[in-house]
N, C-alpha and C positions, 0 to 999 in steps of 0.2 A: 571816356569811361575809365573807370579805374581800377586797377588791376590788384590791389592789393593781397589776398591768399596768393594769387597766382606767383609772383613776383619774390614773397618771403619762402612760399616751399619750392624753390629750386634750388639748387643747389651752386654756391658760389665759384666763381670763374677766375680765372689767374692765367697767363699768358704762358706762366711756366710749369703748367700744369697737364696733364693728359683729362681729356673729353669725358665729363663726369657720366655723362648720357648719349645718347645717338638722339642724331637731325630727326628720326624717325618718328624716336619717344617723344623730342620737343615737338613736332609738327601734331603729332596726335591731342599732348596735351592741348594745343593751339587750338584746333579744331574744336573742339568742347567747350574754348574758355572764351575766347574772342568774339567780340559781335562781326557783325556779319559786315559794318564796315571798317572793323579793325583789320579784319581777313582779305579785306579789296588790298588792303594797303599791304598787307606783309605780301598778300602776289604782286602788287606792281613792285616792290622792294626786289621779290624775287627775281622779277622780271627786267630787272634793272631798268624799271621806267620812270621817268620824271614827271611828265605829262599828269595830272589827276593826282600825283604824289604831293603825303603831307614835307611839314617845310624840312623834317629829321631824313626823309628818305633822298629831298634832292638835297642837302647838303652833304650827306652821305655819298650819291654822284660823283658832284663834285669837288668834294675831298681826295676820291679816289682816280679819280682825272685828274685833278693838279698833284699827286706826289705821282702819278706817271707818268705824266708831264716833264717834273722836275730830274725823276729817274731818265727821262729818257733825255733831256737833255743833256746828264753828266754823259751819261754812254755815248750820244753823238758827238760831242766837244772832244771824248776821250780818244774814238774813232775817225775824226775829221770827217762826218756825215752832213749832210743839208738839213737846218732843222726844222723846216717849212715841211718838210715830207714825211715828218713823224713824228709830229705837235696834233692834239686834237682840242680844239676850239681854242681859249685864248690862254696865253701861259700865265699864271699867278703871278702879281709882283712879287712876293717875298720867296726868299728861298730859305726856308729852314737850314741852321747848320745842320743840324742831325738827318736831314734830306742826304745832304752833301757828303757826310761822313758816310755813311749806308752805302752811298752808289759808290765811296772809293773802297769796300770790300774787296776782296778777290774772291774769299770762299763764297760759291754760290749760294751754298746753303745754310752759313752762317747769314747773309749779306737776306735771303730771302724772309730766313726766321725774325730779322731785324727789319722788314718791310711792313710784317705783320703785327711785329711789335709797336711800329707806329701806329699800324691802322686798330690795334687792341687803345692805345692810349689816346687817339684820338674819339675813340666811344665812350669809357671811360671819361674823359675831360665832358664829353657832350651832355653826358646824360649826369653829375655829380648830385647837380642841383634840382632833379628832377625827379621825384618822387611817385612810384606804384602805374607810370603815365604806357601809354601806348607806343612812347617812345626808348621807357625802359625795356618794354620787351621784344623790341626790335631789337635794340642794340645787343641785346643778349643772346637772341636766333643768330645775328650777323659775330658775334663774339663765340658764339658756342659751334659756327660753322669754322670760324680758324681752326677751332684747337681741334677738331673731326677730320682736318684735311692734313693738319700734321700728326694725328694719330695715324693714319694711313701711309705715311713718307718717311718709312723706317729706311735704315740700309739694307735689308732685306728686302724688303720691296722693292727700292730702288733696283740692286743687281737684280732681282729677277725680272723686271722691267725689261734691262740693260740687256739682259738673255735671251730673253723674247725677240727683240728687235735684231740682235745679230740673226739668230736661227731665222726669222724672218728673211733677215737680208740673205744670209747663205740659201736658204730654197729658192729666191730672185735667182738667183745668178748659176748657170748654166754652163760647166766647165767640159769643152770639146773632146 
């Protein structure tokens, strides 16, 4: 099916940008817009399933297992870990430089908004040539959920997280 109204009245996305819209608004409009096996596919998307998923949601998968993959192997080599115990299925031949550079951040959270950054450019790259499709609007729920999740990961949030969990820990523990 083709998505065309749906797809020009949204409102366009940028990695560097804060969440034009909430999941909520996009899910709603979804509901209304999508056939009913567009909707199978954005829940197994959701559901991280492969199994019955079209060919944009397991490459999607599997994009995001091999640059964890790739991630997690800088950090085991970094760490001197066993990398047989926290590899999940087969490790990708290639290793992107830009993988590489990523995992030698230090700042967390420079190093995380640059994990996302991949994962924005590789939707981006997926979908360039692919017009009004079912795939556009995947990639766009999965793009419009990045920038939702780092509109919520202020430093404010952060510390008050960080608050949280001490006062937690201090009512734990029990001074004689």
């Amino acid at each position: 099916m083709n998505y065309e109204c749906l797809i020009a009245g949204l409102p366009e996305l940028s990695p560097s940008m804060p969440a034009p819209m909430s999941m909520e608004d996009l899910e709603m409009l979804l509901e209304e817009t999508l056939s009913n096996q567009d909707k199978e596919q954005l829940r197994l998307m959701k559901a991280h399933a492969t199994t019955g998923a079209c060919a944009f949601i397991r490459d999607w998968q599997h994009f995001n297992r091999d640059l964890n993959n790739l991630l997690t192997v800088q950090i085991c080599r970094k760490h001197g870990l066993e990398l047989s115990k926290h590899i999940i299925g087969a490790m990708p031949d290639d290793v992107d430089a830009s993988v590489t550079e990523v995992s030698a951040m230090s700042n967390l959270y420079e190093r995380e908004r640059a994990i996302d950054a991949l994962r924005f450019a590789w939707l981006e790259d997926r979908t360039r040539m692919v017009f009004f499709s079912l795939e556009n609007v995947l990639a766009y729920y999965l793009e419009l959920s990045l920038l939702c999740r780092w509109d919520i990961l202020t430093r404010e949030h952060g510390e008050q997280v960080f608050r949280d969990i001490v006062a937690d820990f201090k009512k734990g523990i029990k001074i004689d």
